[in-house]
PDB file of N, CA, C and O in Angstrom, chain B, residues numbered from 101:
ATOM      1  N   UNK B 101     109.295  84.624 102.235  1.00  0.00           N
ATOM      2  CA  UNK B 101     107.869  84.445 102.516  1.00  0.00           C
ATOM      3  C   UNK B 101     107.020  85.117 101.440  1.00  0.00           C
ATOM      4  O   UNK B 101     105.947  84.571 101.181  1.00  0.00           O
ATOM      5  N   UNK B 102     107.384  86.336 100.713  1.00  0.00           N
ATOM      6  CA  UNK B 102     106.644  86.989  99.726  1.00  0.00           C
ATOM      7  C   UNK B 102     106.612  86.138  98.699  1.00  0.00           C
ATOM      8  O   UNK B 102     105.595  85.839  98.074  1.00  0.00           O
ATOM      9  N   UNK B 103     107.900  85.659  98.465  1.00  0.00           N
ATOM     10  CA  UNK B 103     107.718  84.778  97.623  1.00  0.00           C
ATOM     11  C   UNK B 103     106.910  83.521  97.024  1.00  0.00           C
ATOM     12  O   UNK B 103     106.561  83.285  95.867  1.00  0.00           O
ATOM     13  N   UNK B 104     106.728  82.767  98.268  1.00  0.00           N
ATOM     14  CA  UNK B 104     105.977  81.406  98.591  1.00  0.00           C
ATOM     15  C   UNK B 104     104.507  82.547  98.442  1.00  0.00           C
ATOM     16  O   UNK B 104     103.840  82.280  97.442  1.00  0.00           O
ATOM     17  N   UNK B 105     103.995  83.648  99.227  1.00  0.00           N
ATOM     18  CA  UNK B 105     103.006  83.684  98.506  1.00  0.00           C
ATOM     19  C   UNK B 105     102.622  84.160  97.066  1.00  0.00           C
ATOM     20  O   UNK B 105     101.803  83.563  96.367  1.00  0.00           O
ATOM     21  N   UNK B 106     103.153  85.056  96.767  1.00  0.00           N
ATOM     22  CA  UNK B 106     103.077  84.985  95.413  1.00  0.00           C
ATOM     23  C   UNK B 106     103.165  83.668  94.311  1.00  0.00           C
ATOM     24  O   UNK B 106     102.401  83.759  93.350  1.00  0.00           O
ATOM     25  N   UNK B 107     103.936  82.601  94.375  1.00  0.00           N
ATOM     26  CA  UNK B 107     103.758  81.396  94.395  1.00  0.00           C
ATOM     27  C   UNK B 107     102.098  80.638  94.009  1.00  0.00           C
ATOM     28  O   UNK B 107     101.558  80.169  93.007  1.00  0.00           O
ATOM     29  N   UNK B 108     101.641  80.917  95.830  1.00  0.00           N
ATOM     30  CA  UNK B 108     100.628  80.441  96.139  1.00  0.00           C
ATOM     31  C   UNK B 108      99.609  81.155  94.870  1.00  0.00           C
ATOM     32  O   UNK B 108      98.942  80.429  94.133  1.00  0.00           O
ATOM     33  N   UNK B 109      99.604  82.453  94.764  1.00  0.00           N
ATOM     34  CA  UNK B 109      98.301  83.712  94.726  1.00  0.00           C
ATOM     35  C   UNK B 109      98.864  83.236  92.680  1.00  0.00           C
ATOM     36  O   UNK B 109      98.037  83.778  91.947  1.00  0.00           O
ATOM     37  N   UNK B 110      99.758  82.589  91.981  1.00  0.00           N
ATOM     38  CA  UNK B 110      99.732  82.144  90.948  1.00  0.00           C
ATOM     39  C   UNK B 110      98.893  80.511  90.584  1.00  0.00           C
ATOM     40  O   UNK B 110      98.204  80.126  89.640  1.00  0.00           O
ATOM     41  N   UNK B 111      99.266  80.009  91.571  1.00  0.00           N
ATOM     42  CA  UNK B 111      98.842  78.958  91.465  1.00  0.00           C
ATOM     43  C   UNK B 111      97.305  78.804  91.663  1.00  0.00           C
ATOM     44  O   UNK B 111      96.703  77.847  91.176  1.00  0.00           O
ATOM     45  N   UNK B 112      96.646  79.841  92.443  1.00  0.00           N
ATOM     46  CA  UNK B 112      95.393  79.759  92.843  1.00  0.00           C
ATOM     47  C   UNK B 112      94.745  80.128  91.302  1.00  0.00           C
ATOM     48  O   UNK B 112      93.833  79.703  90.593  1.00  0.00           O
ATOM     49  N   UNK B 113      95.760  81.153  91.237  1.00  0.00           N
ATOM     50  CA  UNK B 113      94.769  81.915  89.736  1.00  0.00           C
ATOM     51  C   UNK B 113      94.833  80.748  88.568  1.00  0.00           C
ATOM     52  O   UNK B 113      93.831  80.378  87.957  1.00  0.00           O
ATOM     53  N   UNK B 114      96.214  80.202  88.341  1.00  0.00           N
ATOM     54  CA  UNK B 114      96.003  78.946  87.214  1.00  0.00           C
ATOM     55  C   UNK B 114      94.866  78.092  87.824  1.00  0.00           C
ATOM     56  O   UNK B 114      93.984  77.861  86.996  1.00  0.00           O
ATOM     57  N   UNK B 115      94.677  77.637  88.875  1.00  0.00           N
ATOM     58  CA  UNK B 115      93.686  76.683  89.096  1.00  0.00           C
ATOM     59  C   UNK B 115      92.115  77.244  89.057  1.00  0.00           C
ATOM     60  O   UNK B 115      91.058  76.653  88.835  1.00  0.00           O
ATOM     61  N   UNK B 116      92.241  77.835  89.188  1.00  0.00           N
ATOM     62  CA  UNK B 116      90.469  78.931  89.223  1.00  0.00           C
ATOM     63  C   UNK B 116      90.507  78.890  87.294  1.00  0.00           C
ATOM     64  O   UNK B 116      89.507  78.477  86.708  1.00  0.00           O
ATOM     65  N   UNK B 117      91.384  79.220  86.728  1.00  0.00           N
ATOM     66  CA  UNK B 117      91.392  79.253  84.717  1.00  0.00           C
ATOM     67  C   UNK B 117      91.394  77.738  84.836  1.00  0.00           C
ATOM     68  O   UNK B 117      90.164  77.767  84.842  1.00  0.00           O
ATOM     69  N   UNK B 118      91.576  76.854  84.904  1.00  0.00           N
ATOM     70  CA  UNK B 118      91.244  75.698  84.990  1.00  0.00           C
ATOM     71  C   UNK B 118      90.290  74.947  85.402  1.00  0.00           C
ATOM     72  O   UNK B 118      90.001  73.781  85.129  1.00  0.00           O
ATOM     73  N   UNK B 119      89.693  75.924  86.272  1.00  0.00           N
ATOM     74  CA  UNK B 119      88.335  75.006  86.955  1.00  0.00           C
ATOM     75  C   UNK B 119      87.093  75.616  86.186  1.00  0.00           C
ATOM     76  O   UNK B 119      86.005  75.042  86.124  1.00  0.00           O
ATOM     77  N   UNK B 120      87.335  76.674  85.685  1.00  0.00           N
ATOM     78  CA  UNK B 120      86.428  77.642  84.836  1.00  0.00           C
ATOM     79  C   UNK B 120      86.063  76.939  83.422  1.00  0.00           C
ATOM     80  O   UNK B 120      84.946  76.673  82.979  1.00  0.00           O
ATOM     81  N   UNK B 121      87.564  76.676  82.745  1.00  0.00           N
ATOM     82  CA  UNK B 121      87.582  76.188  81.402  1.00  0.00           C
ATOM     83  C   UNK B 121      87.255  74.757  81.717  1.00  0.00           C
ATOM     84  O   UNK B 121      87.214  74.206  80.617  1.00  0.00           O
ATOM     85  N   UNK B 122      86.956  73.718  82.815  1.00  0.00           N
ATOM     86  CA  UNK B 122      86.502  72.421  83.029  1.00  0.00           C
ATOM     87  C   UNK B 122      84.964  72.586  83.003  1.00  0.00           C
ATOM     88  O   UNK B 122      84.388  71.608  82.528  1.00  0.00           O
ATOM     89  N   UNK B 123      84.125  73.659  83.428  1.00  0.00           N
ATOM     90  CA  UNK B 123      82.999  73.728  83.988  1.00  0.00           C
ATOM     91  C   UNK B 123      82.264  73.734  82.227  1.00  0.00           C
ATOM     92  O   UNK B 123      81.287  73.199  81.703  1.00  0.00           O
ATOM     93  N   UNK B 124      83.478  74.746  81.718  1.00  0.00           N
ATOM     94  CA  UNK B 124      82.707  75.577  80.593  1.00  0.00           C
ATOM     95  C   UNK B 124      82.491  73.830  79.397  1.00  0.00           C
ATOM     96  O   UNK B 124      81.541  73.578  78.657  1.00  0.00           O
ATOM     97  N   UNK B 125      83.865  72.886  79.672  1.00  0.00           N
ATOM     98  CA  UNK B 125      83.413  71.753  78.864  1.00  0.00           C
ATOM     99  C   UNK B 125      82.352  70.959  79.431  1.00  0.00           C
ATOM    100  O   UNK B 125      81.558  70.281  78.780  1.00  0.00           O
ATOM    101  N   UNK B 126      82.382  71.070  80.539  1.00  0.00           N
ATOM    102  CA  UNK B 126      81.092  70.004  81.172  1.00  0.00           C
ATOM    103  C   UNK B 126      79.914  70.532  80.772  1.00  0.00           C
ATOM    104  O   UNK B 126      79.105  69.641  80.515  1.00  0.00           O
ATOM    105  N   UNK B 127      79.373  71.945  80.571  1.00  0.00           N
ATOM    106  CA  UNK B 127      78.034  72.589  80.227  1.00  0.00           C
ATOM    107  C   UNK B 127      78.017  72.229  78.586  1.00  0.00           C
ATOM    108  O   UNK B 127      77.096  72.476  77.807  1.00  0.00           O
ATOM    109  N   UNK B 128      78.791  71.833  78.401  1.00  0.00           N
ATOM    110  CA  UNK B 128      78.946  71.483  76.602  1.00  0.00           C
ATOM    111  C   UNK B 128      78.570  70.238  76.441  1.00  0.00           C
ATOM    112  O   UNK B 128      77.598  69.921  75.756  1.00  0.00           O
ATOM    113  N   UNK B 129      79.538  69.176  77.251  1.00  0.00           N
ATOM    114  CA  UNK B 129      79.167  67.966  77.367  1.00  0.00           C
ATOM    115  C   UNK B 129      77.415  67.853  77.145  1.00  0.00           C
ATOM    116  O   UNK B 129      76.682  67.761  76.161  1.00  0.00           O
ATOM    117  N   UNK B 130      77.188  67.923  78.794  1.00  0.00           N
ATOM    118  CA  UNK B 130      75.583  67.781  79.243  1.00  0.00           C
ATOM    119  C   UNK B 130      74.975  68.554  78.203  1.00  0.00           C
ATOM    120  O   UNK B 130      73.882  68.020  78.012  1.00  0.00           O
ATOM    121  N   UNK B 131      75.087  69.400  77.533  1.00  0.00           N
ATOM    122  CA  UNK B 131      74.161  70.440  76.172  1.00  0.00           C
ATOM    123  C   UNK B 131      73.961  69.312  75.248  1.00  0.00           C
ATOM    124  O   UNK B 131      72.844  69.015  74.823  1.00  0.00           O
ATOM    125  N   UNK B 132      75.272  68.547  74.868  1.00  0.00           N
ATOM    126  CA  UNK B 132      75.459  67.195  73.870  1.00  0.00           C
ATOM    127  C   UNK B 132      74.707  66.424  74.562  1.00  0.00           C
ATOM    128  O   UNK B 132      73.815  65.824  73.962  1.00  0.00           O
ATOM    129  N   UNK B 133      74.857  66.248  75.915  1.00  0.00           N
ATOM    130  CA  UNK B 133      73.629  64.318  75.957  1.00  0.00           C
ATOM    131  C   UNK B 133      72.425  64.930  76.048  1.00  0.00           C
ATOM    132  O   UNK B 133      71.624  64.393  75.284  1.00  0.00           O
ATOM    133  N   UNK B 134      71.869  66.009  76.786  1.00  0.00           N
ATOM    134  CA  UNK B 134      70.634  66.303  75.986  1.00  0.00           C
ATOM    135  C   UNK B 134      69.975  66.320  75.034  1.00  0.00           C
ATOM    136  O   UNK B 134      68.752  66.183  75.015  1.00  0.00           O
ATOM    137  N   UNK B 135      70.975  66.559  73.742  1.00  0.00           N
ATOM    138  CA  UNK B 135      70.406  67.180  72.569  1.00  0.00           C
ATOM    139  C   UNK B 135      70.422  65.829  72.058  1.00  0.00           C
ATOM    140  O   UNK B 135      69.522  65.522  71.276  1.00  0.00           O
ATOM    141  N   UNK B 136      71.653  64.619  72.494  1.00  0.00           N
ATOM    142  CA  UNK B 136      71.405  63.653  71.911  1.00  0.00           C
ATOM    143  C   UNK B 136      69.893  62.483  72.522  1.00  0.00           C
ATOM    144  O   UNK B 136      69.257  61.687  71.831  1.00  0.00           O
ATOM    145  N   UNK B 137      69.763  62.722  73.629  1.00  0.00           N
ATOM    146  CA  UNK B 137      68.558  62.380  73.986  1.00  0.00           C
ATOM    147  C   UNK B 137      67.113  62.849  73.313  1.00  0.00           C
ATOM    148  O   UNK B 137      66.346  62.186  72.615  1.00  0.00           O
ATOM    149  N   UNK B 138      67.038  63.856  73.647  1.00  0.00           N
ATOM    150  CA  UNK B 138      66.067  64.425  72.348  1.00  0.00           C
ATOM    151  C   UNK B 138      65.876  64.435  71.164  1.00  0.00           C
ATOM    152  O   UNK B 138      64.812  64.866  70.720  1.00  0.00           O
ATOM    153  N   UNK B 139      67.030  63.879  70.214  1.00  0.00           N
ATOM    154  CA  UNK B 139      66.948  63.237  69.350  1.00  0.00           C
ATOM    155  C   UNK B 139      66.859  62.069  69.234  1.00  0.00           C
ATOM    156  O   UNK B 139      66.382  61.700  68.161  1.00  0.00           O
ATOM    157  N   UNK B 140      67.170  61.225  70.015  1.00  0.00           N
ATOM    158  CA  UNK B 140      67.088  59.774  70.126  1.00  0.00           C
ATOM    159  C   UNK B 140      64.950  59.576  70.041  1.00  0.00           C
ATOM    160  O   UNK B 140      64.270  59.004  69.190  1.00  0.00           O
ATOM    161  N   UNK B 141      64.485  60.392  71.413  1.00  0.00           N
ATOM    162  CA  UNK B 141      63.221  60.426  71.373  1.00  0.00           C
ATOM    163  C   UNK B 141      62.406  60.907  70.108  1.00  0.00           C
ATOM    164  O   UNK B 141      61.255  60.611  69.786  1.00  0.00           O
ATOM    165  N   UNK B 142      63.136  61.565  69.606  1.00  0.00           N
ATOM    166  CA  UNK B 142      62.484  62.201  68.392  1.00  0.00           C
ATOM    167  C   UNK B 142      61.992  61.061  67.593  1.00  0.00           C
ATOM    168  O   UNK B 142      60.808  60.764  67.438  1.00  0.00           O
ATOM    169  N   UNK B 143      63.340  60.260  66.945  1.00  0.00           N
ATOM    170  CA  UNK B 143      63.627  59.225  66.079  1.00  0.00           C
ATOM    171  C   UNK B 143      62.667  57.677  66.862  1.00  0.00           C
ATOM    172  O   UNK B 143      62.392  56.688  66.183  1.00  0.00           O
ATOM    173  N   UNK B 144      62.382  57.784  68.034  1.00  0.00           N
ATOM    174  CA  UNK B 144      61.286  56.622  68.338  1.00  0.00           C
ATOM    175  C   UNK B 144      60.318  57.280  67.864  1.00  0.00           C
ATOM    176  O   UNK B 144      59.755  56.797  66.882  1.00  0.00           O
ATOM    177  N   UNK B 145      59.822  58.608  68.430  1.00  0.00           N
ATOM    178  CA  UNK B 145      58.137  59.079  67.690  1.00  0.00           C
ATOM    179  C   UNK B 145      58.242  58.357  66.415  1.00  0.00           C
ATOM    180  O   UNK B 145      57.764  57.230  66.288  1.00  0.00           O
ATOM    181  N   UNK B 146      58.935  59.051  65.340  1.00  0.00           N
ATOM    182  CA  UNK B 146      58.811  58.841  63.786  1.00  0.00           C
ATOM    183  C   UNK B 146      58.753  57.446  63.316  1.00  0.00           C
ATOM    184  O   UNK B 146      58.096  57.107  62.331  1.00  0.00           O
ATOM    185  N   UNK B 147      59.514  56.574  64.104  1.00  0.00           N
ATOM    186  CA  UNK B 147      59.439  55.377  64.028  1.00  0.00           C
ATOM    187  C   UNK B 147      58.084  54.729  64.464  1.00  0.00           C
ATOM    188  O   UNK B 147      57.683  53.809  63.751  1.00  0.00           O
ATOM    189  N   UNK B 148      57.666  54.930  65.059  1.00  0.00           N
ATOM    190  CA  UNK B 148      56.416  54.769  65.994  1.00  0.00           C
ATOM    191  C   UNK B 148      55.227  55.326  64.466  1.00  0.00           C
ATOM    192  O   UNK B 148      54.417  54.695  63.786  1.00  0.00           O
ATOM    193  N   UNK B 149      55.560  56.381  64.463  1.00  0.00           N
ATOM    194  CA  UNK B 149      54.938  56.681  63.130  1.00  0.00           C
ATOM    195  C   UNK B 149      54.522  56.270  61.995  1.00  0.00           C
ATOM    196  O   UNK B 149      53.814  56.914  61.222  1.00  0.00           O
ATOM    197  N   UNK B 150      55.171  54.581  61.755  1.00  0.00           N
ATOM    198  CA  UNK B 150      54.966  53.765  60.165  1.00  0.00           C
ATOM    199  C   UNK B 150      53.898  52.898  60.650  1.00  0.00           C
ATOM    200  O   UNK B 150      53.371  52.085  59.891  1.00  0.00           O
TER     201      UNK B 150
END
């Protein structure tokens, strides 16, 4: 039984470093379609501009 939990109390911890390092790419992602949105808008102003 110590075993199976210890088991468990590994597996929880790999999955928590995994759900951490998923979150940390998704805040990267969404940072990227923002920044690419805001540039997209940028590039209509300037265009808009001639």
């Amino acid at each position: 039984m110590k075993r199976l939990e210890t088991l468990a109390k590994e597996q929880i911890k790999n999955l928590e470093e995994k759900l951490t390092e998923l979150e940390r790419m998704n805040d990267v992602f969404v940072e990227r379609e923002f920044r690419i949105k805001e540039l997209k808008d940028r590039v209509k102003e300037l265009e808009g501009d001639k």
